[in-house]
Biopython code that builds the backbone (N, CA, C, O; Angstrom):
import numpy as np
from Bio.PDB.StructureBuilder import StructureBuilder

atoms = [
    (1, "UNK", "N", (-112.984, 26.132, -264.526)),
    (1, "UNK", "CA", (-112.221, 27.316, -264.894)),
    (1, "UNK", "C", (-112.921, 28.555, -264.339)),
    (1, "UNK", "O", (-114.149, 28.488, -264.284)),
    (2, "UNK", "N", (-112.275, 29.782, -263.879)),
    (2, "UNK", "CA", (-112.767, 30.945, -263.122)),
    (2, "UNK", "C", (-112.654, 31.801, -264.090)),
    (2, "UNK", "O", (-111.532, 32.068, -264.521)),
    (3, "UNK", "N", (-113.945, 32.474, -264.690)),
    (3, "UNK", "CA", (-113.668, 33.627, -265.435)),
    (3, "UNK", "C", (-112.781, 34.736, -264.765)),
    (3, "UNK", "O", (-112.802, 34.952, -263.553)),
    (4, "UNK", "N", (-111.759, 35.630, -265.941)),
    (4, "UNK", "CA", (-111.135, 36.406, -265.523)),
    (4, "UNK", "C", (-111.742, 37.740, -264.615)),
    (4, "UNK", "O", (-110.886, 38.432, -264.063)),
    (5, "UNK", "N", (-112.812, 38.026, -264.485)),
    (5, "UNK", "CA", (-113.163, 38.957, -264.163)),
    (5, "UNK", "C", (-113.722, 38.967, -262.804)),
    (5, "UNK", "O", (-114.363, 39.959, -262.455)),
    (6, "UNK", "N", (-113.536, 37.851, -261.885)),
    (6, "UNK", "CA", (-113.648, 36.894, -261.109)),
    (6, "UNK", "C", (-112.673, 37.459, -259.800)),
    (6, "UNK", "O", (-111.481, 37.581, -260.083)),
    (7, "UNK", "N", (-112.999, 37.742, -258.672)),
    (7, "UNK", "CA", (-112.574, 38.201, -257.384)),
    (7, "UNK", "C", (-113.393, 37.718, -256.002)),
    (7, "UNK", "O", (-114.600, 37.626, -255.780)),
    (8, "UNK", "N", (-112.198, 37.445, -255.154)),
    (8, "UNK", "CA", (-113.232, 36.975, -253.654)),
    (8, "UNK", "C", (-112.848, 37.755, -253.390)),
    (8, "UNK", "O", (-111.783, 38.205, -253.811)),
    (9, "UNK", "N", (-113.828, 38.418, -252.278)),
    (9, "UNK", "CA", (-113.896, 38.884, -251.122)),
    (9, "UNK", "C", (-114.068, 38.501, -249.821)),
    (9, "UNK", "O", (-115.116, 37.861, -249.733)),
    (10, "UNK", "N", (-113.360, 38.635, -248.498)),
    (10, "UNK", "CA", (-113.562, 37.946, -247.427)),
    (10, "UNK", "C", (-113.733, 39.462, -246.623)),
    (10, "UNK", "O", (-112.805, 40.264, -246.729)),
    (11, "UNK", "N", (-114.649, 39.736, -246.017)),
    (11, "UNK", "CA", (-115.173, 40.655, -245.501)),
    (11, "UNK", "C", (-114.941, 40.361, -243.912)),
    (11, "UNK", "O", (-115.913, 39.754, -243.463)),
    (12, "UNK", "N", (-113.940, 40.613, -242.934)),
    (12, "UNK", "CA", (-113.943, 40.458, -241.350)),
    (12, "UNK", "C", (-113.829, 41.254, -240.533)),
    (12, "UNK", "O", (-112.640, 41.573, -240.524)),
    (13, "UNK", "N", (-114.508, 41.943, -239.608)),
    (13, "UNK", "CA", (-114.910, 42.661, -239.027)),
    (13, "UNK", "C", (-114.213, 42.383, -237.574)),
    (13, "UNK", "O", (-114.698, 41.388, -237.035)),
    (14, "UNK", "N", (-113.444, 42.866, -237.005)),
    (14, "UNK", "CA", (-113.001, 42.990, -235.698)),
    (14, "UNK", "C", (-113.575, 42.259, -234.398)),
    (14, "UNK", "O", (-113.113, 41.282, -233.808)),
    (15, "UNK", "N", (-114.572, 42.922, -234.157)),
    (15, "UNK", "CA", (-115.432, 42.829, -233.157)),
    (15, "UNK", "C", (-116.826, 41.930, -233.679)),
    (15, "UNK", "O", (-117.418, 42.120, -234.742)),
    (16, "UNK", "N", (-117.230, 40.749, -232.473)),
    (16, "UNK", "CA", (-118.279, 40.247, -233.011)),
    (16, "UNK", "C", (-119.048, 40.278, -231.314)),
    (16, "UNK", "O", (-118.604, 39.573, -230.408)),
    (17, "UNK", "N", (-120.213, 41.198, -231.137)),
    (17, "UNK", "CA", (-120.902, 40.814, -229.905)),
    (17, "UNK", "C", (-121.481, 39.239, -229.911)),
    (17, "UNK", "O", (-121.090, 38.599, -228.935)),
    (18, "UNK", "N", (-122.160, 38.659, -230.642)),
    (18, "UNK", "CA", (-122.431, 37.311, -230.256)),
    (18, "UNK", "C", (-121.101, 36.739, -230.063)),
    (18, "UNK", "O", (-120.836, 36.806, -228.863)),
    (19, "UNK", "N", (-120.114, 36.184, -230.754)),
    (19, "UNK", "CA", (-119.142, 35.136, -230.528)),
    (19, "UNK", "C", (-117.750, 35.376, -230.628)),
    (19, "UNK", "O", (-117.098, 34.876, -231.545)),
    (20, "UNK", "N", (-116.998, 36.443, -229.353)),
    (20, "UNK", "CA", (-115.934, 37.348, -229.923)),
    (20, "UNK", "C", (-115.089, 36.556, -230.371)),
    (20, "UNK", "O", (-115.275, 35.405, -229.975)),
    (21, "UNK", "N", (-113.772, 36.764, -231.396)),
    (21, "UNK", "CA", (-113.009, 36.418, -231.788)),
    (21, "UNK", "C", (-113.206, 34.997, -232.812)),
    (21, "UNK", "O", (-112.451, 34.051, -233.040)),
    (22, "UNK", "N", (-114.617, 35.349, -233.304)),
    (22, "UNK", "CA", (-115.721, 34.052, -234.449)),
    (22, "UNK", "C", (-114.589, 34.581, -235.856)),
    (22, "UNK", "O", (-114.016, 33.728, -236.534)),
    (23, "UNK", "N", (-114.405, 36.188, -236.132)),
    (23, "UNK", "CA", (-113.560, 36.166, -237.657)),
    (23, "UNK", "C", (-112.551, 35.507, -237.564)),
    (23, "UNK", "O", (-112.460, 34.598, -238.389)),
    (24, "UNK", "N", (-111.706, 35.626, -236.827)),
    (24, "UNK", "CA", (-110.475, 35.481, -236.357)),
    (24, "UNK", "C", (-110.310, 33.497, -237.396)),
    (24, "UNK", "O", (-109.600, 33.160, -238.344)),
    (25, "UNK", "N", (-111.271, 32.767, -236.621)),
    (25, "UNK", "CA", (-111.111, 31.814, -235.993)),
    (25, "UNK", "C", (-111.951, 31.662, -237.987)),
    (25, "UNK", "O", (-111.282, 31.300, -238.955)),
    (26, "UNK", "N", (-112.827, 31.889, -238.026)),
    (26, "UNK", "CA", (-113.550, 31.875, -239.558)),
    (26, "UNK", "C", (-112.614, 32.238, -240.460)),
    (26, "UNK", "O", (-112.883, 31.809, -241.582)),
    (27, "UNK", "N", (-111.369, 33.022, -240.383)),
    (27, "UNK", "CA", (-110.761, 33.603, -241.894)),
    (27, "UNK", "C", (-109.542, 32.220, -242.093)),
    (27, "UNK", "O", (-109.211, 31.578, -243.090)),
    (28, "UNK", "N", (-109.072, 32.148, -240.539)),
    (28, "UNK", "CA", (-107.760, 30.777, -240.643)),
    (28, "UNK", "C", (-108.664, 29.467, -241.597)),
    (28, "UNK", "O", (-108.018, 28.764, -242.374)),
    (29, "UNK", "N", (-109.598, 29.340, -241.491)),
    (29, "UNK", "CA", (-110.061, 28.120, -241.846)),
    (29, "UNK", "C", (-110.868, 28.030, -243.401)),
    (29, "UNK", "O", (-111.143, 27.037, -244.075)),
    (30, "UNK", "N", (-111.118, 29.499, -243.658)),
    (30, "UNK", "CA", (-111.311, 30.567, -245.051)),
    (30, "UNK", "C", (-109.924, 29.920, -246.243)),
    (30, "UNK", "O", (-109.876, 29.136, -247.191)),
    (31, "UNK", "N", (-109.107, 30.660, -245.608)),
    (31, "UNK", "CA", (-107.890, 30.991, -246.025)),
    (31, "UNK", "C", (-106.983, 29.909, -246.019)),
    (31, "UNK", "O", (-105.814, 30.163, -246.307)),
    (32, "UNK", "N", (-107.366, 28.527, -245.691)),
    (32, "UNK", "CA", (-106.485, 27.512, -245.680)),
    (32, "UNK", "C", (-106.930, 26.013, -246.586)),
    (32, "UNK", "O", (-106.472, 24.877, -246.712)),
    (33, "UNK", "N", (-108.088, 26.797, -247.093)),
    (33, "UNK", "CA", (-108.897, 25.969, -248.459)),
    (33, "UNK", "C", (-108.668, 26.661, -249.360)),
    (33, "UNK", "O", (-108.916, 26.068, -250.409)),
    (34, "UNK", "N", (-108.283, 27.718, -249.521)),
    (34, "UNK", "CA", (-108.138, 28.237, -250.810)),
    (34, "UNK", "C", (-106.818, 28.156, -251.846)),
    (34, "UNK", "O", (-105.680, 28.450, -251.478)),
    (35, "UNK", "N", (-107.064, 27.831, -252.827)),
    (35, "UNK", "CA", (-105.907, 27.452, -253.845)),
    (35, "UNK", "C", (-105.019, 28.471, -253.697)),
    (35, "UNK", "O", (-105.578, 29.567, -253.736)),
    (36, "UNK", "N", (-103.780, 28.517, -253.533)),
    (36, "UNK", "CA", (-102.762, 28.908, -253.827)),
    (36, "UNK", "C", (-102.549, 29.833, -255.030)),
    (36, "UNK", "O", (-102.107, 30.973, -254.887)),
    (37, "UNK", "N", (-102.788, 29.451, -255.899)),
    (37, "UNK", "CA", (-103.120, 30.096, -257.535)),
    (37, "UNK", "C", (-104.156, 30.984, -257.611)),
    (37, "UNK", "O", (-104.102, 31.849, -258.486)),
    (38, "UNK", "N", (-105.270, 30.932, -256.721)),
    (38, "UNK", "CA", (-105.958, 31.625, -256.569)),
    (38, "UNK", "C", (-105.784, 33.100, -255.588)),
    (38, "UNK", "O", (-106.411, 34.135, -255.815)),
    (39, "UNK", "N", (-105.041, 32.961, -254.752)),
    (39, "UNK", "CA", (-104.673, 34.322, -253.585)),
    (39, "UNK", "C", (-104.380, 35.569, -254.399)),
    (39, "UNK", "O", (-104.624, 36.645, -253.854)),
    (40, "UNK", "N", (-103.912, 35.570, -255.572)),
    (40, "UNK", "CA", (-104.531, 37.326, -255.949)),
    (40, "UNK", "C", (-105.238, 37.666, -256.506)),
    (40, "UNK", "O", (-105.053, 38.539, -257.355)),
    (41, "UNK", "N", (-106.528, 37.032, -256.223)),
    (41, "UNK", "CA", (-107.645, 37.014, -256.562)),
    (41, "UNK", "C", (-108.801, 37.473, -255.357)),
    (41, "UNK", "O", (-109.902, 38.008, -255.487)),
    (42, "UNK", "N", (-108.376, 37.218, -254.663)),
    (42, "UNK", "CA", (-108.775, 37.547, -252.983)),
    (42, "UNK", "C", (-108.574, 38.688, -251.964)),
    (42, "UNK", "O", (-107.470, 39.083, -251.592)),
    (43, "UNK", "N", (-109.758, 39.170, -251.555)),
    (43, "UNK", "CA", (-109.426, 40.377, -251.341)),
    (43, "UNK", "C", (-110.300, 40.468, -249.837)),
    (43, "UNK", "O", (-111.474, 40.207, -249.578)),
    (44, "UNK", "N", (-109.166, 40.960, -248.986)),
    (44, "UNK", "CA", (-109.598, 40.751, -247.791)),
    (44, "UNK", "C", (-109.805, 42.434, -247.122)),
    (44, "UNK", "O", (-108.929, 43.298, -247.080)),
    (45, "UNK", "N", (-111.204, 42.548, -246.651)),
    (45, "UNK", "CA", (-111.222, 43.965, -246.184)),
    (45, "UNK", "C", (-111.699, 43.608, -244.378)),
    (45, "UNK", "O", (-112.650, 42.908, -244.030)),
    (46, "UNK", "N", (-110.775, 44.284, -243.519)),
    (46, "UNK", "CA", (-110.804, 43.973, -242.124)),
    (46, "UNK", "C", (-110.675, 45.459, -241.547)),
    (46, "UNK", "O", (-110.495, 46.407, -242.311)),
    (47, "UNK", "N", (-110.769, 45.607, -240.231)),
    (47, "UNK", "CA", (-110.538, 46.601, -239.335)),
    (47, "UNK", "C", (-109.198, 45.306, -237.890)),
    (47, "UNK", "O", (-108.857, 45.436, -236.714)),
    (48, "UNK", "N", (-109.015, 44.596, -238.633)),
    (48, "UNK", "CA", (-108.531, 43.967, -237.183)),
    (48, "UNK", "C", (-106.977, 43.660, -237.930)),
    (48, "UNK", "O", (-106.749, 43.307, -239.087)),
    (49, "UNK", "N", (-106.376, 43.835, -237.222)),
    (49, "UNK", "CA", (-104.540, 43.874, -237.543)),
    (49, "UNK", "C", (-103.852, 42.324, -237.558)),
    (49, "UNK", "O", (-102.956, 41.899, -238.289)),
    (50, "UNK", "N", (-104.723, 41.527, -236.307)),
    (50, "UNK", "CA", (-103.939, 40.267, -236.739)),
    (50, "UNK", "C", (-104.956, 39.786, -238.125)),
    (50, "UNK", "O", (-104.451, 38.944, -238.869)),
    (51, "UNK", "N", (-106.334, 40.291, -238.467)),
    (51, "UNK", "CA", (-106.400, 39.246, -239.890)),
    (51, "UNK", "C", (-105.869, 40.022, -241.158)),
    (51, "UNK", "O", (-105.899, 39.347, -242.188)),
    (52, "UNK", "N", (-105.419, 41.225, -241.276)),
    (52, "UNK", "CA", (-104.412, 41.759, -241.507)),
    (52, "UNK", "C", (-103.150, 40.951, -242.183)),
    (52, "UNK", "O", (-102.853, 40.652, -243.339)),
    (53, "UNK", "N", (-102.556, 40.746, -240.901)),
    (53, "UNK", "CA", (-101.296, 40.022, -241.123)),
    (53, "UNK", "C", (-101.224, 38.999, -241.664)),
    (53, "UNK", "O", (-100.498, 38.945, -242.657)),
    (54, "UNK", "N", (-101.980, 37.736, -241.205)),
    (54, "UNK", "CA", (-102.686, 36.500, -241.708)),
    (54, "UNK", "C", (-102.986, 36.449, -243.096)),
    (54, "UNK", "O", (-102.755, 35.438, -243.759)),
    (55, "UNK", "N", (-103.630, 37.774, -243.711)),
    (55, "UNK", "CA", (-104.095, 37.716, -244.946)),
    (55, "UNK", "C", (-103.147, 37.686, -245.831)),
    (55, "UNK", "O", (-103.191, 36.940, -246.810)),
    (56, "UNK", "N", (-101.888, 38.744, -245.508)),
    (56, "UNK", "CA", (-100.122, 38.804, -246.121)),
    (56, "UNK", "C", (-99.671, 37.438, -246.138)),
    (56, "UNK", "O", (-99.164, 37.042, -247.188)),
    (57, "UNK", "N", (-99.736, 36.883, -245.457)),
    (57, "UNK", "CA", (-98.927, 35.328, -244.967)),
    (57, "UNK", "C", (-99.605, 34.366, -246.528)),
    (57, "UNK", "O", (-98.867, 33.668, -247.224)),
    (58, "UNK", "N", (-100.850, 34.525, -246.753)),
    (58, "UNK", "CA", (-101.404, 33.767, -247.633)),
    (58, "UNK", "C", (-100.940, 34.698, -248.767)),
    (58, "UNK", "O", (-100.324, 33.925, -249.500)),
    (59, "UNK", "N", (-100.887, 35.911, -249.323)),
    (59, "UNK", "CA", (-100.418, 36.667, -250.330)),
    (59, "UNK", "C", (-101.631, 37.118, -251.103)),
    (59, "UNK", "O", (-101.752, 37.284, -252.317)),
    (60, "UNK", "N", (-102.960, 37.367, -249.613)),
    (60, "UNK", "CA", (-104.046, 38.088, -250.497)),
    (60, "UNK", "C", (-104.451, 39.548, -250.388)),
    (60, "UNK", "O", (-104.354, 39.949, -249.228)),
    (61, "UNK", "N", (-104.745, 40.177, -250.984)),
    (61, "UNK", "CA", (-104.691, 41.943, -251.407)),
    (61, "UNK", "C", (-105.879, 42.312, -250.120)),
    (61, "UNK", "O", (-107.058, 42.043, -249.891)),
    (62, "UNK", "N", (-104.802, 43.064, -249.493)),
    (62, "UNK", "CA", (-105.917, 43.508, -248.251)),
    (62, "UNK", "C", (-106.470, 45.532, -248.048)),
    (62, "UNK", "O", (-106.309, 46.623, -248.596)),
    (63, "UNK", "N", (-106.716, 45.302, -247.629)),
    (63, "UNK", "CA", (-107.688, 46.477, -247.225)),
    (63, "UNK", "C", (-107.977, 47.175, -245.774)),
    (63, "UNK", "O", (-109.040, 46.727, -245.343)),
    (64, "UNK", "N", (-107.493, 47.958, -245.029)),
    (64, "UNK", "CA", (-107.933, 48.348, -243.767)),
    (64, "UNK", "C", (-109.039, 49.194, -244.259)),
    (64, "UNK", "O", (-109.084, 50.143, -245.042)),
    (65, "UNK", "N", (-110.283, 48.291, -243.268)),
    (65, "UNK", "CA", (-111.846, 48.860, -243.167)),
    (65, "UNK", "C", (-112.071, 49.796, -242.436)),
    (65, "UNK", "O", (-111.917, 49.500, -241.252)),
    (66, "UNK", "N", (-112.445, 51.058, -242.661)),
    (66, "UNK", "CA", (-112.439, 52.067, -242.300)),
    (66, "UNK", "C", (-113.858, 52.192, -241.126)),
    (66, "UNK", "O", (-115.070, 52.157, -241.337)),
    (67, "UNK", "N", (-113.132, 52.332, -239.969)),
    (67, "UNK", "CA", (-114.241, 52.493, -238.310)),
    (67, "UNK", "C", (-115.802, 52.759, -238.873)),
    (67, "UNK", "O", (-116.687, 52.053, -238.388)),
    (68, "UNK", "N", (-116.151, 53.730, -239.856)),
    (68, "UNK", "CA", (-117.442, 53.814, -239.856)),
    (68, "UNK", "C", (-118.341, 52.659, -240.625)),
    (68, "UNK", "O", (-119.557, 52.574, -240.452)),
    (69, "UNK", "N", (-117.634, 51.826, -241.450)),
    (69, "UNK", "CA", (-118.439, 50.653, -241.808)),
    (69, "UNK", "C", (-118.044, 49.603, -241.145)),
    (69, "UNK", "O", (-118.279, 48.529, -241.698)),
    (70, "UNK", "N", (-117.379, 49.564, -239.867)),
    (70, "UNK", "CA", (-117.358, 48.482, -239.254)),
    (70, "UNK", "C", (-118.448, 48.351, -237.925)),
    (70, "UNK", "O", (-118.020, 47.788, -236.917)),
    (71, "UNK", "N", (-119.517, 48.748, -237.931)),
    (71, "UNK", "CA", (-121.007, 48.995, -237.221)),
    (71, "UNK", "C", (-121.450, 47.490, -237.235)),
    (71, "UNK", "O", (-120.964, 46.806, -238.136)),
    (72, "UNK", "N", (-122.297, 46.896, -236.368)),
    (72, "UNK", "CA", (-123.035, 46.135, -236.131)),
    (72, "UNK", "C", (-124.450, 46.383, -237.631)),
    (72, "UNK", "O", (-124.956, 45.377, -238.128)),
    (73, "UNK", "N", (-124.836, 47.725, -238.088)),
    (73, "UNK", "CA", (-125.554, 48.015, -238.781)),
    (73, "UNK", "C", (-125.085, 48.243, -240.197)),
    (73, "UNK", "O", (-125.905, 48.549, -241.062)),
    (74, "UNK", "N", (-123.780, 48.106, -240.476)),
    (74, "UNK", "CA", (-122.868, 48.159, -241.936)),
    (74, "UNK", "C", (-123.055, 46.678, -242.178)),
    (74, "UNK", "O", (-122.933, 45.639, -241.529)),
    (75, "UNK", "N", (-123.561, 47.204, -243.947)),
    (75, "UNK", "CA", (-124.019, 45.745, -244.730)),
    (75, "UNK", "C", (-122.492, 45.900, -245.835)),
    (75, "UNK", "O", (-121.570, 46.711, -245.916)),
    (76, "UNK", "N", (-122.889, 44.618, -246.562)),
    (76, "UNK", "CA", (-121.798, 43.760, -247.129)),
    (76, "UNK", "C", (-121.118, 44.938, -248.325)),
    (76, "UNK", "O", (-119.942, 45.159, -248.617)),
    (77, "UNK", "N", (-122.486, 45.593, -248.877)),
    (77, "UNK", "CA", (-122.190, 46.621, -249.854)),
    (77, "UNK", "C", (-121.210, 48.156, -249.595)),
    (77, "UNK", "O", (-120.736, 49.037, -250.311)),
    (78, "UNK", "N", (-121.264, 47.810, -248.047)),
    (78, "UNK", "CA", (-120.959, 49.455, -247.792)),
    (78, "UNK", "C", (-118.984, 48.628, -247.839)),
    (78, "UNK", "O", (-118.005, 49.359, -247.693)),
]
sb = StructureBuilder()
sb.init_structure("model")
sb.init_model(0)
sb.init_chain("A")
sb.init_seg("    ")
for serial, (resi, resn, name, xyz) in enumerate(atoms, 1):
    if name == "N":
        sb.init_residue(resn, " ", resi, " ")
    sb.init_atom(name, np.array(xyz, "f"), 0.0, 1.0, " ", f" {name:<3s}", serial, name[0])
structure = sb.get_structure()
């Protein structure tokens, strides 16, 4: 049982210099284990439009990440 107070976050970032298009390819495979019953519970914050869309398709509460915390040097908190 998941306490009520209980939220995911999937944090994906646009751009990856080591392995481009690694979120992309990481959120489909995120997002396709996760319970059904669970998707508004999930909260997806991106700068990239197709995981965006992807995230709607599953019916989880999204977020456009705003350019200055999407840095190579922006941590999980910001």
């Amino acid at each position: 049982m998941i306490p009520n107070n209980t939220v995911f976050l999937i944090p994906a970032r646009k751009n990856s210099k080591g392995l481009p298009g690694k979120n992309r390819k990481l959120f489909k495979s995120t997002a396709s284990i996760i319970p059904k019953e669970l998707s508004s519970l999930v909260y997806v914050s991106t700068d990239d439009e197709y995981i965006l869309e992807e995230a709607k398709k599953y019916g989880f509460n999204c977020f456009q990440r705003p350019d200055d915390i999407c840095l190579d040097t922006s941590s999980l908190k910001e």
